[in-house]
MIMARBA-123311 format. One record per residue (C-alpha): residue in one letter; chain; x, y, z. Coordinates in steps of 0.5 Angstrom, whole numbers. Example, Ala and Ser with C-alpha at 12.3 -4.5 7.8 and 13.67 -1.06 7.14 Angstrom:
BEGIN
{atom 'A','A',{25,-9,16}}
{atom 'S','A',{27,-2,14}}
This chain:
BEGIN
{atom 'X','A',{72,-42,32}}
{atom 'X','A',{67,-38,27}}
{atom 'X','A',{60,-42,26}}
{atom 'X','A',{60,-42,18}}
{atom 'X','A',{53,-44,17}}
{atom 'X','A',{47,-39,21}}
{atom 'X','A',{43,-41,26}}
{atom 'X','A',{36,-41,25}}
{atom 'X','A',{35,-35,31}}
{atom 'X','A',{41,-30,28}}
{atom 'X','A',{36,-31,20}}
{atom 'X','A',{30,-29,24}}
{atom 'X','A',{34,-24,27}}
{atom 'X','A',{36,-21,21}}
{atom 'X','A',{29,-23,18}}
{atom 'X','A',{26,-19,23}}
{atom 'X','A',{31,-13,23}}
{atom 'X','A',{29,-12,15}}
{atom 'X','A',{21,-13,16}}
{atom 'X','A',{22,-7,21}}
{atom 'X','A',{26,-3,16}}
{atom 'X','A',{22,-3,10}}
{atom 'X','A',{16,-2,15}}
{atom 'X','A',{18,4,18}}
{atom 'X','A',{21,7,11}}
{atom 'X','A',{14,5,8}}
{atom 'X','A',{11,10,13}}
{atom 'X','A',{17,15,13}}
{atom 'X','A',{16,15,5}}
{atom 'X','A',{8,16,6}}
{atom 'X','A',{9,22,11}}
{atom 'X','A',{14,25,6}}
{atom 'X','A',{10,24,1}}
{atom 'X','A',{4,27,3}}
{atom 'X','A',{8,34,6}}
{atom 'X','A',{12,36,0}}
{atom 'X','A',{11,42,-4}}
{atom 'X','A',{14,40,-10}}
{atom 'X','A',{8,34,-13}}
{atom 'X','A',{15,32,-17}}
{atom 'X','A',{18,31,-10}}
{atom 'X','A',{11,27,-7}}
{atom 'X','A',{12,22,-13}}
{atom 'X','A',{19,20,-12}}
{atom 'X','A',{18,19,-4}}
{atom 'X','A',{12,15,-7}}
{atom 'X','A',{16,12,-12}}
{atom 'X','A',{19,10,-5}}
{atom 'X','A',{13,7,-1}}
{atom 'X','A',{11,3,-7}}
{atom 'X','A',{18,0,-7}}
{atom 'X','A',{19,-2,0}}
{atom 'X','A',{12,-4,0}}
{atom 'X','A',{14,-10,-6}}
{atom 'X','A',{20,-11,-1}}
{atom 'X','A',{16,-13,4}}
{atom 'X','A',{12,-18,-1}}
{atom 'X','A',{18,-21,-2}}
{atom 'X','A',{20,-22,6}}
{atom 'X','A',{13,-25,6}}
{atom 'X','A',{15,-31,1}}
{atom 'X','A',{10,-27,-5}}
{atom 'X','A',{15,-26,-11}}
{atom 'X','A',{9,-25,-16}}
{atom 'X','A',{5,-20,-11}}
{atom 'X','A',{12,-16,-12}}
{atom 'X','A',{13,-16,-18}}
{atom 'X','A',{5,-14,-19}}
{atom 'X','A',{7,-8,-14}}
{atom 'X','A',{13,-6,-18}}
{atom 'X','A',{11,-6,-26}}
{atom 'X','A',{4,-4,-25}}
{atom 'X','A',{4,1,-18}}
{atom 'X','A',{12,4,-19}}
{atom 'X','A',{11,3,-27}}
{atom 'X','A',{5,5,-29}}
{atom 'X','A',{1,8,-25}}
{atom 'X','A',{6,11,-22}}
{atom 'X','A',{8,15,-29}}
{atom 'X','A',{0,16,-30}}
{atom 'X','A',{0,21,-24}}
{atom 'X','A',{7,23,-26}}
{atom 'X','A',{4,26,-32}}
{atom 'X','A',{-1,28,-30}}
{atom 'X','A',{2,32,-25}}
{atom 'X','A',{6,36,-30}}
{atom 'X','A',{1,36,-35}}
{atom 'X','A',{-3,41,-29}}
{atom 'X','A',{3,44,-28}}
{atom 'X','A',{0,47,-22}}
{atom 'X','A',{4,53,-19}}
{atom 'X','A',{6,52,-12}}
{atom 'X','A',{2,54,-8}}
{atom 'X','A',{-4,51,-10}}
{atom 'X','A',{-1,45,-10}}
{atom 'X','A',{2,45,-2}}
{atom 'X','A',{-2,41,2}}
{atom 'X','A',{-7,44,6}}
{atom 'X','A',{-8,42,12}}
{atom 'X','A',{-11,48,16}}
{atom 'X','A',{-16,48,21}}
{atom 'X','A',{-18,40,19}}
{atom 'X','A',{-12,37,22}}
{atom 'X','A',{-14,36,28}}
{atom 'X','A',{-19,32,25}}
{atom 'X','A',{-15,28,21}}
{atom 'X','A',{-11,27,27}}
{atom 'X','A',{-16,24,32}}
{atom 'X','A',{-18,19,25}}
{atom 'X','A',{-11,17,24}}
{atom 'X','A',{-10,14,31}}
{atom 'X','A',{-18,12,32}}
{atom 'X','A',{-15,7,26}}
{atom 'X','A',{-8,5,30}}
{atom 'X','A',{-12,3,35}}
{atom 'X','A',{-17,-1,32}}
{atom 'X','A',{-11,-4,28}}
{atom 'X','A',{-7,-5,35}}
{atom 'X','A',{-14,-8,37}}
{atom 'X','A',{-14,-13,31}}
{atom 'X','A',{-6,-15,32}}
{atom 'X','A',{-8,-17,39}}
{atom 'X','A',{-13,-21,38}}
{atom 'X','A',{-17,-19,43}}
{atom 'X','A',{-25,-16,41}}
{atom 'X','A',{-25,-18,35}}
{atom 'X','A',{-27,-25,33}}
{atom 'X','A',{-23,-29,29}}
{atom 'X','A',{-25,-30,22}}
{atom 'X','A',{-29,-37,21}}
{atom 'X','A',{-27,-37,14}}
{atom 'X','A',{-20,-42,12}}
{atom 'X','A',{-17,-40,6}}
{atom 'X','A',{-17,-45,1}}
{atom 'X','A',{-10,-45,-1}}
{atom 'X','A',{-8,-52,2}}
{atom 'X','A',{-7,-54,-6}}
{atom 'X','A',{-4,-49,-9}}
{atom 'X','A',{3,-46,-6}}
{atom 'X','A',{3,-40,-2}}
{atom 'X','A',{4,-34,-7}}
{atom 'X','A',{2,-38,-13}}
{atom 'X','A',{-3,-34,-19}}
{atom 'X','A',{-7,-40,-17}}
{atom 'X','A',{-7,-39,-9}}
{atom 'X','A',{-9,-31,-10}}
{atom 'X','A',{-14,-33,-15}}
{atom 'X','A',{-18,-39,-11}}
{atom 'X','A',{-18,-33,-5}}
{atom 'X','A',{-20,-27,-9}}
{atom 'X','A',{-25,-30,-13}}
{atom 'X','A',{-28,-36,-7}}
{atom 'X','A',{-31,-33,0}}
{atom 'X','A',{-27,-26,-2}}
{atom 'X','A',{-31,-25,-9}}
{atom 'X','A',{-36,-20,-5}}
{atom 'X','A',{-30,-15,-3}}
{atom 'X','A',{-27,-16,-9}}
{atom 'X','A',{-33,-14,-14}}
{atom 'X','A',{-34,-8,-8}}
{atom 'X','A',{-27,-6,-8}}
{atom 'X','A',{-28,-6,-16}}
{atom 'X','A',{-34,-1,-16}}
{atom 'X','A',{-30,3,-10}}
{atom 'X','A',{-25,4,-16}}
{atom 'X','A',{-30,5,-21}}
{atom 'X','A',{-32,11,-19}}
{atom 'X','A',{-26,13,-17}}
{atom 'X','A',{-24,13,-25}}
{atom 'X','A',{-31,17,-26}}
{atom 'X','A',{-31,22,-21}}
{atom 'X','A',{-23,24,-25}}
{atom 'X','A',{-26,24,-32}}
{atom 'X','A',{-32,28,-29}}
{atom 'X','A',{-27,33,-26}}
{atom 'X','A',{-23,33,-32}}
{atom 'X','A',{-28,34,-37}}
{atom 'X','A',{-31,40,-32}}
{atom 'X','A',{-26,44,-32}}
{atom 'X','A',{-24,44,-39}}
{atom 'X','A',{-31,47,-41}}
C-alpha cells in the first residue's frame, strides 16, 4: 500500500535536494557569467543567478525578499546593465575577460574567503553574535520584521553598505563623463 501523505523526512529530502540545486546553479551561473566573451551571454547567465537566488528566498520562507530579487535585481537593474553594454557596444576583444597573470591572485582570495566562510558555518573560531534579532513580533519575511533589522542593531551596516553604493554610483558617472570629453 502507497502512503498517500508524505513524511516529514521525504519533504526535507526533497527540500534539501532543492537547496542544493539552486545553490550549485547559483555558482554554476556565477562562474559562466563572468567567463563569457560575449557580455549579451554574461547577462543572461546572470539573469540566471539572480533567478536562482529568488528560489532560494522562497525555500527560505521570504516570498517578499523574492520578489525584491526579481523585480528590482533580474527587472531593472539587470536590463540597466543590459543597456549599457550595448550601448558601449564594445568589440570582442576588449570585452573578454582578462585574467592574465592576476589569477593566481584571485585564485589564492577566492578560498582565502571559502575558508573563512567554512570557518563561520562551522562555528568553531568565531563568536557568535550576542545581538538577537528583534523579529519575535513581527512573522518571519514580513516588511516589518525586515525593517526592524535593517534599521535596529544593523542600522550602521546598512548606511555603510548605502555609502559603498554611492560611491559606486559616483565613480561610474565619473568614468562615463571622462570619457565622453
Amino acid at each position: 500500500m502507497l502512503n498517500a501523505e508524505p513524511n516529514l523526512s521525504q519533504e526535507a529530502i526533497l527540500l534539501t535536494a532543492i537547496f542544493y540545486y539552486m545553490a550549485g546553479a547559483s555558482v554554476a551561473s556565477a562562474l559562466l557569467a563572468v567567463t563569457r566573451k560575449n557580455p549579451v551571454h554574461s547577462m543572461l547567465w546572470v539573469l540566471a543567478l539572480f533567478l536562482h537566488v529568488a528560489g532560494i528566498f522562497l525555500l527560505l520562507g521570504a516570498e517578499f525578499l523574492a520578489a525584491v530579487q526579481v523585480i528590482v535585481y533580474a527587472g531593472a537593474i539587470l536590463m540597466f546593465y543590459l543597456f549599457v553594454v550595448m550601448l558601449f557596444n564594445l568589440p570582442e576583444e576588449e570585452a573578454r575577460p582578462r585574467f592574465g597573470n592576476h589569477w593566481p591572485f584571485a585564485a589564492a582570495v577566492g578560498l582565502s574567503f571559502a575558508a573563512l566562510a567554512w570557518v563561520a558555518r562551522s562555528g568553531s573560531g568565531i563568536a557568535p553574535a550576542q545581538t538577537r534579532l528583534a523579529t519575535e513580533s513581527a512573522p518571519q519575511g514580513s516588511l516589518a520584521a525586515i525593517g526592524m533589522v535593517l534599521f535596529g542593531p544593523f542600522a550602521l551596516p546598512f548606511e555603510i553598505a548605502s555609502l559603498l553604493l554611492l560611491a559606486a554610483i559616483i565613480g561610474a558617472v565619473v568614468l562615463a563623463t571622462r570619457r565622453t570629453a
